[in-house]
VOGU-3710 file (C-alpha; in Angstrom, 3 decimals, decimal comma):
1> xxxxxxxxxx> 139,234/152,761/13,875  140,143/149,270/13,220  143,578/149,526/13,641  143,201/151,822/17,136  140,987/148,887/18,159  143,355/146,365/17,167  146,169/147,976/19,131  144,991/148,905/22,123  144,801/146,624/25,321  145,038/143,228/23,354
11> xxxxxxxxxx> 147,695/141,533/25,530  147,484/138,680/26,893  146,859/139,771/30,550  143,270/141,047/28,960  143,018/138,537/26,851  142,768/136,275/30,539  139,937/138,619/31,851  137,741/137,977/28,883  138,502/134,412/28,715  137,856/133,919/32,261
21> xxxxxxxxxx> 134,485/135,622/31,815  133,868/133,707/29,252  133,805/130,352/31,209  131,994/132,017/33,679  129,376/132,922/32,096  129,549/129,442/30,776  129,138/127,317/33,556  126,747/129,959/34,693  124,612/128,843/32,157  125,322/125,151/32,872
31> xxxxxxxxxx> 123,810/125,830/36,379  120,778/127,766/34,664  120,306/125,109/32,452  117,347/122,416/32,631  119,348/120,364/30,176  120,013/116,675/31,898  123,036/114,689/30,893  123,286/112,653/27,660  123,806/109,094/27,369  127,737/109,567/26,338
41> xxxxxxxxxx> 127,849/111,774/29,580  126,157/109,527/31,769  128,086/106,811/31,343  131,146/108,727/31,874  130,003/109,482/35,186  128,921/105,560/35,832  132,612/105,127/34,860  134,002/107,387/37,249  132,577/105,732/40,222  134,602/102,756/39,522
51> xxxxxxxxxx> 138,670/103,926/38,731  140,469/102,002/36,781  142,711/102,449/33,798  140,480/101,588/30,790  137,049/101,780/30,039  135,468/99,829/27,021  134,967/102,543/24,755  137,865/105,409/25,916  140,979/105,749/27,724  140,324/106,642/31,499
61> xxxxxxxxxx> 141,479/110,445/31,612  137,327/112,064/31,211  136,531/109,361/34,083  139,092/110,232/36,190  138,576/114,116/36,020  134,685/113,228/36,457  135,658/111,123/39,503  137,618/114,293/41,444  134,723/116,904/40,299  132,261/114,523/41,819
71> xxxxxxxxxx> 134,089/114,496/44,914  133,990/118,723/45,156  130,305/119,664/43,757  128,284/116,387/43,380  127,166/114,200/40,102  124,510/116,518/38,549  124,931/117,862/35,169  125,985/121,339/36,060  128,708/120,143/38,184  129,735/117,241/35,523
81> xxxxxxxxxx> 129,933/119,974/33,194  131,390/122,850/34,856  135,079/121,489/34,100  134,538/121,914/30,362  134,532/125,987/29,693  137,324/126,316/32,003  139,494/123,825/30,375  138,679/125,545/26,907  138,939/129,141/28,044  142,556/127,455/29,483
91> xxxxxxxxxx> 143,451/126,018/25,842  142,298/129,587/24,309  144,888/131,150/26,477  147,450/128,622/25,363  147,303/129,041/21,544  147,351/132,899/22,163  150,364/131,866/23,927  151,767/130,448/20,584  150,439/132,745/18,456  151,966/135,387/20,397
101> xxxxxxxxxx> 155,336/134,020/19,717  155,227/132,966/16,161  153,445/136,041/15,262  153,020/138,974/17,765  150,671/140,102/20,673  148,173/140,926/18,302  147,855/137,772/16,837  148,328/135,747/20,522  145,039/137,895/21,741  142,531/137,269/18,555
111> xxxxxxxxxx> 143,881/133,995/18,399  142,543/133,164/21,758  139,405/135,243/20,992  138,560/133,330/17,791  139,079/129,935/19,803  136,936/130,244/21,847  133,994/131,968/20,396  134,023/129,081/17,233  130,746/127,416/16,822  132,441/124,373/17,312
121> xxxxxxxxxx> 134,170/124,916/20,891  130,998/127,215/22,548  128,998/123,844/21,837  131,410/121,483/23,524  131,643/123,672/26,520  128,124/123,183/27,355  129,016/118,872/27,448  131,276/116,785/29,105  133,212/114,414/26,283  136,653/114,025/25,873
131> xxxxxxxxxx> 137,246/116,382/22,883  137,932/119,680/25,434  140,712/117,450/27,443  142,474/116,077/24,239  142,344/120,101/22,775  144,039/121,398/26,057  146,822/118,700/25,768  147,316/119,029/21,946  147,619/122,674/22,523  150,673/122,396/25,135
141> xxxxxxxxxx> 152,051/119,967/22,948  152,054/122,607/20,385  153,673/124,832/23,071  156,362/122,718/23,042  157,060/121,914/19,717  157,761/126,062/19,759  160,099/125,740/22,508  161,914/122,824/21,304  161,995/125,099/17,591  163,455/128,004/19,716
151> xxxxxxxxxx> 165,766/126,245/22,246  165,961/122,358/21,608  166,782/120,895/24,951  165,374/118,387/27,571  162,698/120,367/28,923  160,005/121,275/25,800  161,214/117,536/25,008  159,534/116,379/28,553  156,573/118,739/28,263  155,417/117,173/24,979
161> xxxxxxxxxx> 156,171/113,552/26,434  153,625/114,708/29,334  151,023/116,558/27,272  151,047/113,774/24,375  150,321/110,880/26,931  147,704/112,552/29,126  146,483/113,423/25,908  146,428/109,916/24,698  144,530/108,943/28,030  141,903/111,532/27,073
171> xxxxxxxxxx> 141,900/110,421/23,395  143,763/108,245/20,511  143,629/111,196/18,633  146,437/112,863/20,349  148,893/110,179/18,537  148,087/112,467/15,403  150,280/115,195/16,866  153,856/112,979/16,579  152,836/111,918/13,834  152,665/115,355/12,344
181> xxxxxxxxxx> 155,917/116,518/13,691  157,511/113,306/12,374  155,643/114,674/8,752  157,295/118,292/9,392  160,767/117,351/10,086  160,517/115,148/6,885  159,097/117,955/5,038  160,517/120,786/6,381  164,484/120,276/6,454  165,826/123,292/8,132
191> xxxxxxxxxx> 163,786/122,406/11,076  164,823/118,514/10,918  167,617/118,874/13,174  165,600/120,880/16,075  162,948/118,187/15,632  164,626/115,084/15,327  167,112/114,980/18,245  168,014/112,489/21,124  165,368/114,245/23,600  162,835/113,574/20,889
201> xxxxxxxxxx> 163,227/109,737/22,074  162,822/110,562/25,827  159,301/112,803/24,951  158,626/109,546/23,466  159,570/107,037/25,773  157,188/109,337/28,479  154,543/109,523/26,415  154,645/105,691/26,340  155,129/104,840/29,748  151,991/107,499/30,582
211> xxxxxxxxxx> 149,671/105,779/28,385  151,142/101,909/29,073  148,988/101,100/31,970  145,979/102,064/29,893  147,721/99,428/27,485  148,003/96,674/29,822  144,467/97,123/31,331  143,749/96,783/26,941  145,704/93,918/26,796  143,855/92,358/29,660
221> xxxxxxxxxx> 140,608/92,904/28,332  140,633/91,583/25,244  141,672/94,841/23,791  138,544/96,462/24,215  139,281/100,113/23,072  141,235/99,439/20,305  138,421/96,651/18,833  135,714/99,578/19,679  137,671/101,849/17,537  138,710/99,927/15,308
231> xxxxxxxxxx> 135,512/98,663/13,889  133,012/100,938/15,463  134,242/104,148/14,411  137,252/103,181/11,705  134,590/100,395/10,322  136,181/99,816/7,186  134,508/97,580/4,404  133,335/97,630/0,891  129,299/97,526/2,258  130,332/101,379/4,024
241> xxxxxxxxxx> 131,944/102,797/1,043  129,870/105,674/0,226  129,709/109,143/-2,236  128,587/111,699/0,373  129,740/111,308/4,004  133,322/112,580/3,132  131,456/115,777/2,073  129,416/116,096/4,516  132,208/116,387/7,064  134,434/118,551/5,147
251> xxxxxxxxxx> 131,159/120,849/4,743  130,264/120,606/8,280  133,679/122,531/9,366  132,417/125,421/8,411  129,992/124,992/10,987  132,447/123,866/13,336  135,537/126,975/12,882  132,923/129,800/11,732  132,760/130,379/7,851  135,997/132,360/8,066
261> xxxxxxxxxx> 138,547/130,621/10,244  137,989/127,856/7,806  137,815/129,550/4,598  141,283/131,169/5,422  142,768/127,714/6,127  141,424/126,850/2,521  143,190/130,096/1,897  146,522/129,071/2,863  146,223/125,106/1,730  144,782/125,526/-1,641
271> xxxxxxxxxx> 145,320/129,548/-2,704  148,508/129,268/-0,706  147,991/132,413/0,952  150,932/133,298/3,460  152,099/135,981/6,474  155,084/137,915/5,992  156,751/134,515/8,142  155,705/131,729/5,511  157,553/128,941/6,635  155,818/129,277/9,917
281> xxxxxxxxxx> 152,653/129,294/7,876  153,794/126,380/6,222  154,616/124,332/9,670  151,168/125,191/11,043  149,471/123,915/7,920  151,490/120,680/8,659  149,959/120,221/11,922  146,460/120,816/11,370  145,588/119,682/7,133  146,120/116,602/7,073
291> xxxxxxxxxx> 143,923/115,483/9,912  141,265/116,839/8,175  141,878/115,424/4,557  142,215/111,935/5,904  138,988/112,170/8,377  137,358/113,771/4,989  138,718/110,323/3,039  137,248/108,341/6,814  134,136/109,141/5,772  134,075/107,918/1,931
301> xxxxxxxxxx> 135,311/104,736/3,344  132,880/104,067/6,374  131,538/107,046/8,324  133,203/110,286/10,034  131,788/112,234/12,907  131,597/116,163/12,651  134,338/116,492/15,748  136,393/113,907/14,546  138,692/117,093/13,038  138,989/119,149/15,722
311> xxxxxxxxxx> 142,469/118,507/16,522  143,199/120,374/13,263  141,880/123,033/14,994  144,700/124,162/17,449  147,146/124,925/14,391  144,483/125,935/12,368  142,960/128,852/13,790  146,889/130,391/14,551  147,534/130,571/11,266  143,536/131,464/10,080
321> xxxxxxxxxx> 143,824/134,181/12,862  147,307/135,698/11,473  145,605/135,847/7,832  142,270/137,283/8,947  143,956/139,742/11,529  146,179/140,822/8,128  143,831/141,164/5,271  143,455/144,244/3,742  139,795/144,072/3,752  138,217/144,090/7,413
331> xxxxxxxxxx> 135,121/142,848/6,361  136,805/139,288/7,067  137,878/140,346/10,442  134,513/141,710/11,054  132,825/138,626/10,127  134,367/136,417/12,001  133,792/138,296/15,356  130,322/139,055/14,438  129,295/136,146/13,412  130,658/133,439/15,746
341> xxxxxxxxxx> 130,440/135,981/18,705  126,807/135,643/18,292  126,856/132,146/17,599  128,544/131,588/20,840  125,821/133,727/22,821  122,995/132,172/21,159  124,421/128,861/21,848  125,345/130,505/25,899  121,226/131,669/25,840  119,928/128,560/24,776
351> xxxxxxxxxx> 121,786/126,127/26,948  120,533/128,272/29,926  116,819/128,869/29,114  116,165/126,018/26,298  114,755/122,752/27,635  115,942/120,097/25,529  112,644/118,208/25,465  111,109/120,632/24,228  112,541/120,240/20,724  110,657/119,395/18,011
361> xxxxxxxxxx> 110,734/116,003/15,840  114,082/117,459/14,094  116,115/118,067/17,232  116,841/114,406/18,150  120,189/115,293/19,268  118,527/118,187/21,637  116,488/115,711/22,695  118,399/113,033/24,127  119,504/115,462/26,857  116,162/115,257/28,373
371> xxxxxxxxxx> 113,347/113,381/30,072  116,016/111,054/32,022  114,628/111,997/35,436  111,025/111,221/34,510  111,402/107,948/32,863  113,759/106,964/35,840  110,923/107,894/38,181  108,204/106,261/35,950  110,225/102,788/36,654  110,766/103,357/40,438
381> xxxxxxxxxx> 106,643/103,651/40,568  106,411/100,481/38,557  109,214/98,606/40,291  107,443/100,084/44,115  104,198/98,416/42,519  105,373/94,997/41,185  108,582/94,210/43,552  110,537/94,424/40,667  114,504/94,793/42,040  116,152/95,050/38,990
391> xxxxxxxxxx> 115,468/96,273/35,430  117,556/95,231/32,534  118,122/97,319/29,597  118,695/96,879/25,861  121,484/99,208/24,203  124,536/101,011/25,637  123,343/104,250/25,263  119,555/103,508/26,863  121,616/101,612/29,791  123,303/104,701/30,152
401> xxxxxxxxxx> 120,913/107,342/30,801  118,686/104,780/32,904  121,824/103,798/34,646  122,434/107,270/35,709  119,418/108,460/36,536  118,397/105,640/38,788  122,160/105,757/40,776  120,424/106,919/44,092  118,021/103,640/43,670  118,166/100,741/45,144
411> xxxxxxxxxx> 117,218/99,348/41,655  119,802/97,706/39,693  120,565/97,991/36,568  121,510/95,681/34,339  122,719/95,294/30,872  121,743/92,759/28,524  123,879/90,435/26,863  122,633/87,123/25,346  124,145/84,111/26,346  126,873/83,268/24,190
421> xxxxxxxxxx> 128,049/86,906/23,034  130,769/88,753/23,319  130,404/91,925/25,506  129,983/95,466/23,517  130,023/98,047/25,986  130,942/98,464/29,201  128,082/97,797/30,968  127,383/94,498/29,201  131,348/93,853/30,538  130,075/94,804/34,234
431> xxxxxxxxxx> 126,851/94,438/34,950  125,335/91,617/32,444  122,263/89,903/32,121  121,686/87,013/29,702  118,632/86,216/29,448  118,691/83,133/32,114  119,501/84,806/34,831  117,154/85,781/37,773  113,682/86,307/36,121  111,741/87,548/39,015
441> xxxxxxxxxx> 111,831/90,740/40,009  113,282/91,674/37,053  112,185/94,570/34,216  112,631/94,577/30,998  113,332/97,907/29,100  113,910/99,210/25,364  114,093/95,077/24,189  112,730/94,412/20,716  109,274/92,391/19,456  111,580/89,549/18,797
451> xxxxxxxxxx> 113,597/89,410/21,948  110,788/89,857/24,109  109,138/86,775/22,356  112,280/85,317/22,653  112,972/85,664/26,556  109,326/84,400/27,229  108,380/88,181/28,741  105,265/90,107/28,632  104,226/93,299/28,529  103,219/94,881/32,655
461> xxxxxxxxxx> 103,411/98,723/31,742  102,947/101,265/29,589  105,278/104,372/31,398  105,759/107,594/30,765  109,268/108,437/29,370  109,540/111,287/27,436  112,890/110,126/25,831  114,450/110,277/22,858  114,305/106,697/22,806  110,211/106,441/23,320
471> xxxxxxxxxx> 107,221/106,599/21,384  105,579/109,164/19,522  103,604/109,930/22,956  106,576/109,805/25,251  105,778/106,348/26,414  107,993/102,786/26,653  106,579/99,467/27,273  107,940/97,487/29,974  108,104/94,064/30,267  108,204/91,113/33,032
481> xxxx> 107,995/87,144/33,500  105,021/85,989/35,642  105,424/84,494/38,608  106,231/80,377/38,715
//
C-alpha cells in the first residue's frame, strides 16, 4: 500500500498543487490571525519606508521586499507577512527540484513535502525575518552547484553568483554556501575539477559586486552590521563560555527538522548510513554538517539561536528524505508525515484563531506579538491630554513595536541615546534623543529607576499596555518634565 502510494501521482507538477495550497492556506491564516507584528518585524517595516542599502542590524534585501509589498496590500501584519509561505512553498519546490535529479521523482516530491511541513519552516511562515529569503537563495544556489556538477559552464556559474549575493543581502549566512563548496572540492577530488574552474571566479566576482553597495553603505557607517554581528550575536569572550547552550541548540533541531529528518542526518554523519548513490550522499552532508557543528561549538563559546542552523537545512532534508523514503521499515516514513504534518496544522490553527496575548506567563515569545495597538493608543490618550508631541523610548526592540504602531500619528518617536554614546540600533542612528534635547512635550517610555532620576523626569501616567514589556497588570509608567 505504501509503495502504490509512493508511486502514484508524486511528480512534481502535483507536488506544485499541494505546495501552492499550502501557502494558501497559510497566508489565509495570516489574514485570520489577531496576531500583531513583533518587534524584529516592526522594525523591518520602519526600515522599509526609508530605502537604502544597509540597515544597522541586516543587509537591506527583507526591507526592500517589505517596501514593494507595502506598496500592493498596505503595512498590516497580514500583508507584511503574506510574502513568507509563498517564498517557502517556492524553496520546497526547488529542493524537490534537486532531489529529483540527484535521486529520482520520488525523492524530488517528498523532498518538497518534508520541507515544508518541518516544524521549523511552518513557524517561520507565519513571520516576516530574513531566514525564508536567505533559504530560497541558498536553495538555487544549490540548484546550481547541480548544474555546474552536470554541465560546468558559464551559466550555473552566473546563477550561483546571483543567488549567493541576493542571498548575502538577505543574510551573512549565505557566505556559508562557498564556503562549503570550496570544503567539497577539497574533499571530494573527482568533483574538484567541475567545481574549481575559471567561471567559479566570475560567480564570485557577481556575488561581490551584488553585495558591494551594501559594503560601502558598511563602510560609511562605521561598519554597523558587521560590529552588530560581530559582538552581538558572535560575542566571543571567556565571561560567555558556557557547558549547556551548545546542547541546547543541537537538541533544539529536532524541534526544528521533525524528530526524523534529523535523526536520519545523524544517520548518515555518524552511522554513515548511505543511498545506493553515496558520493552524492557524501556531497550533501558537505553542505549542510558543518554549519551545524560549528553553530553547536557558537554556542559553548557565547550563545547560538535555535535558527541559526537552518541553512543546513536545504542539503539536509535531500539526503534525510532519500534515506527515510528508502528504509525498509515505513514506520520512519510514517512518522515523519504524521508527525510534522500535524505539527504544521496545529501551528496553521493556532496562528489563525490563537491571540498571542492571551498566553500565559510561559509564552513570552507568544506574547510579544501582541498588545501593540493598545499601548500605542494608551499614549495617543495621554499625549491628546498633556500636549505631549513626542515620546522617547528606551530599547531597540520597545522603540520598535511603539514605533510601528504609532506610524499613522502625528507623534514622534524617538530613540534614546545618552549623550556621549555610540549608537546601537538603528533608531538610536536615526531618530535620537539624548537626554538634553527638547524636554517639553516630550514622553518618556520603558526608561529605568536610575535614568529617570537621572534625566530629572517624573512619573504623569500609569497606561494600559498589555505588552510583553509591562507589568504584571499590563501597565507601563510614563514619564515627563514639568513645565519651566
Amino acid at each position: 500500500m505504501t509503495d502504490r502510494l509512493q508511486d502514484r501521482w508524486l511528480g512534481l507538477s502535483s507536488l506544485a498543487l499541494i505546495l501552492a495550497a499550502v501557502a494558501a492556506l497559510r497566508v489565509l491564516a495570516l489574514f485570520l490571525s489577531p496576531s500583531e507584528l513583533g518587534f524584529d518585524e516592526a522594525q523591518y517595516v520602519l526600515w522599509s519606508q526609508h530605502f537604502d542599502f544597509g540597515y544597522f542590524t541586516k543587509p537591506p534585501l527583507i526591507a526592500w521586499v517589505i517596501g514593494l509589498e507595502t506598496r500592493v496590500c498596505g503595512s498590516g501584519a497580514a500583508c507584511v507577512r503574506s510574502i513568507v509561505p509563498v517564498v517557502n512553498s517556492a524553496t520546497a519546490f526547488i529542493l524537490a527540484l534537486v532531489a529529483a535529479r540527484l535521486y529520482g521523482a520520488r525523492t524530488g516530491f517528498w523532498t518538497g513535502l518534508f520541507f515544508v511541513i518541518m516544524p521549523g519552516i511552518a513557524v517561520s511562515s507565519f513571520l516576516v525575518t530574513t531566514d525564508p529569503f536567505l533559504l530560497f537563495f541558498w536553495s538555487i544556489g544549490l540548484l546550481a552547484i547541480l548544474l555546474q556538477l552536470e554541465r560546468p559552464g558559464l551559466k550555473p556559474a552566473l546563477l550561483f553568483g546571483v543567488a549567493a549575493g541576493l542571498g548575502l543581502n538577505a543574510k551573512y549566512a549565505m557566505i556559508y554556501l562557498p564556503v562549503l563548496v570550496a570544503l567539497a572540492g577539497a574533499m571530494m577530488p573527482d568533483l574538484r575539477s567541475r567545481l574549481f574552474r575559471r567561471e567559479s571566479l566570475l560567480a564570485l566576482g557577481v556575488m561581490f559586486l551584488l553585495i558591494a553597495p551594501n559594503l560601502v553603505w558598511n563602510a560609511l557607517n562605521g561598519f554597523a552590521t558587521f560590529e552588530h554581528t560581530a559582538n552581538d550575536n558572535i560575542g566571543w569572550s571567556l565571561s560567555r563560555l558556557n557547558a549547556k547552550k551548545g546542547f541546547e541548540f543541537f537538541g533544539a533541531q529536532f524541534g526544528i527538522a521533525g524528530p526524523v529528518i534529523f535523526g536520519a542526518m545523524l544517520n548518515a554523519l555518524f552511522l554513515k548510513a548511505r543511498t545506493e548513490t553515496p558520493r552524492t550522499d557524501v556531497l550533501l552532508l558537505i553542505l549542510s554538517w558543518p554549519i551545524l557543528l560549528a553553530i553547536t561549538i557558537q554556542g559553548f563559546l557565547a550563545q547560538a539561536n535555535v535558527n541559526w542552523g537552518a541553512t543546513a537545512y536545504p542539503a539536509g532534508v535531500i539526503v534525510a528524505t532519500a534515506l527515510v523514503i528508502r528504509h525498509r521499515w515505513r514506520f520512519f516514513f510514517w512518522t515523519n508525515l504524521v508527525v510534522c504534518g500535524l505539527a504544521s496544522l496545529v501551528i496553521l490553527l493556532g496562528t489563525a484563531l490563537y491571540n498571542p496575548g492571551e498566553a500565559p506567563g510561559a509564552g513570552k515569545q507568544l506574547r510579544q506579538l501582541a498588545g501593540w495597538q493598545k499601548t500605542a493608543e494608551s499614549l495617543q490618550d495621554l499625549a491628546a491630554r498633556t500636549g505631549a508631541r513626542r515620546i522617547v523610548v528606551e530599547s531597540r526592540a520597545l522603540t520598535a513595536g511603539i514605533a510601528y504602531a504609532l506610524r499613522g500619528s502625528d507623534l514622534e518617536v524617538l530613540a534614546h541615546l545618552p549623550k556621549g554614546e555610540a549608537p546601537g540600533d538603528q533608531f538610536e542612528l536615526d531618530q535620537p534623543w539624548n537626554g538634553e534635547d527638547e524636554r517639553q512635550g516630550t514622553l518618556l517610555l520603558g526608561f529605568s529607576a536610575r535614568d529617570i532620576e537621572r534625566l530629572g523626569a517624573t512619573k504623569i501616567a500609569t497606561i494600559a499596555a498589555p505588552i510583553y514589556a509591562a507589568d504584571k497588570d499590563g501597565t507601563m509608567p510614563v514619564y515627563g518634565f514639568a513645565e519651566p
